[in-house]
C-alpha positions in Angstrom: 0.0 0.0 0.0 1.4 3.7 -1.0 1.1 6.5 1.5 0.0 9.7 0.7 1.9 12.7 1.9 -0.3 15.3 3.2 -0.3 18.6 0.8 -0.9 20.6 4.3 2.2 19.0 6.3 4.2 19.9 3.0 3.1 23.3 3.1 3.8 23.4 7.1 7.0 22.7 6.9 8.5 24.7 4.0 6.6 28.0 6.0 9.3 27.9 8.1 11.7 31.3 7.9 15.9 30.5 8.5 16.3 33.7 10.4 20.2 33.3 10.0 20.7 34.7 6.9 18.6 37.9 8.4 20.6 37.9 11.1 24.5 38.0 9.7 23.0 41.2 8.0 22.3 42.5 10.9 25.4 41.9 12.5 27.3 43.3 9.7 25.2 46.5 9.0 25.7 47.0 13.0 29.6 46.7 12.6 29.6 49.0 9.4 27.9 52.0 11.5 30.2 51.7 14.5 33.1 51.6 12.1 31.8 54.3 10.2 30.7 56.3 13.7 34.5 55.6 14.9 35.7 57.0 11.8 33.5 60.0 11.5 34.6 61.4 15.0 36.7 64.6 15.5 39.6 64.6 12.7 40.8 67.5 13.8 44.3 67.9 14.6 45.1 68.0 18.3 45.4 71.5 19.2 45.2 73.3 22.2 43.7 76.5 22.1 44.8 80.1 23.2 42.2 81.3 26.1 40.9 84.7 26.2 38.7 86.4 29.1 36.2 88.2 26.2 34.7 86.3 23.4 31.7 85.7 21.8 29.3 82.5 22.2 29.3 80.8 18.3 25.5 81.7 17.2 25.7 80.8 13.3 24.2 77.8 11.8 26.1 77.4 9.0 29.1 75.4 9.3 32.3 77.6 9.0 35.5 77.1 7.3 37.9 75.9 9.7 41.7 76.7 9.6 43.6 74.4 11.9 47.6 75.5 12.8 49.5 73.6 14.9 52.3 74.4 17.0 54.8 72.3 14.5 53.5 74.6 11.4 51.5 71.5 9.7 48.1 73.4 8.4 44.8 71.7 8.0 41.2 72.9 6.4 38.1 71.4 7.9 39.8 68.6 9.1 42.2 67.6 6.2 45.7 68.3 5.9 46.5 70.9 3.4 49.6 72.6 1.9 49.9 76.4 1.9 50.1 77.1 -1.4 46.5 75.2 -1.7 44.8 77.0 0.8 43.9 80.1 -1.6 42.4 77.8 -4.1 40.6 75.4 -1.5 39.1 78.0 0.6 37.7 80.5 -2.3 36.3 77.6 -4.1 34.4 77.2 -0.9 33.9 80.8 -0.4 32.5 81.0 -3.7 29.7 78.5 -3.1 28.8 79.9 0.3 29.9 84.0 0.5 28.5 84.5 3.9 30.3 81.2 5.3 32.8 82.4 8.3 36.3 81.6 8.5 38.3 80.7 11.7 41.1 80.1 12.2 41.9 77.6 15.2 45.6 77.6 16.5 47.7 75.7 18.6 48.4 78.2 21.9 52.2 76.9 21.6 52.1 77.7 17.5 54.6 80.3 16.5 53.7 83.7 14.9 55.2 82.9 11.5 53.1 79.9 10.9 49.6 81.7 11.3 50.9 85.0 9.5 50.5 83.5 6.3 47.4 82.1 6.6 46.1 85.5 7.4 48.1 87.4 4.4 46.5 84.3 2.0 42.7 85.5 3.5 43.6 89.2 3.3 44.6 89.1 -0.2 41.9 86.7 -1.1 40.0 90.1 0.4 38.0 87.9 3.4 36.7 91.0 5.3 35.9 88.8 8.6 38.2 86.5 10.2 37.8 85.2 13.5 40.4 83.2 16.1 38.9 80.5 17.9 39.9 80.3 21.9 38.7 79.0 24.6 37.3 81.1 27.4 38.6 81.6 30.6 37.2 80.6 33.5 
């Protein structure tokens, strides 16, 4: 005598769902956004800024162009590492997009004069009528 299968148990089992596929995915789109969150933190050089008794509290929305010096001369822009003689180009390609963006500059307390000097000459002859030094207050 032949058996019949059952077209319901058939259909019983195959409703199952392998949830372990579903889950590596998961796991890897959770690693990929802590990798990407550890990456995305502060890449700003380390710089320890100048204090100052008078100051005013940052009130713009806009996201300014930042100039980073530090105290060994190395020069960054927003962030990234950038040569002197491609800070003109960068930052009125930026300007140029945005007019009304401001631009600090954020140097190293220890940084020598002659390192930041240029970086002003570059915005004064680029004919940036507002630059402004970024320090922390004083207690």
């Amino acid at each position: 005598m032949m058996r019949r299968r059952s077209i319901l148990s058939d259909e019983a089992s195959s409703s199952r769902v392998n949830v372990t596929p579903m889950i590596d995915v998961v796991m890897v789109l959770i690693v990929f956004y802590l990798l990407v969150g550890q990456l995305a933190t502060d890449r700003r050089a380390r710089i320890t800024l100048p204090s100052s008794a008078t100051g005013v509290e940052e009130t713009q929305r806009t996201d300014p162009i930042i100039i980073g010096v530090t105290m060994d001369g190395l020069r960054s822009l927003n962030g990234d590492e950038i040569q002197l003689d491609r800070l003109e180009a960068q930052v009125s390609g930026m300007l140029a997009r945005s007019p009304a963006t401001p631009v600090r500059i954020r140097a190293d307390r220890e940084t020598p004069h002659r390192f930041v000097r240029p970086v002003f000459n570059i915005l004064r002859e680029m004919g940036v009528g507002k630059v402004e030094l970024v320090t922390e207050q004083r207690p």
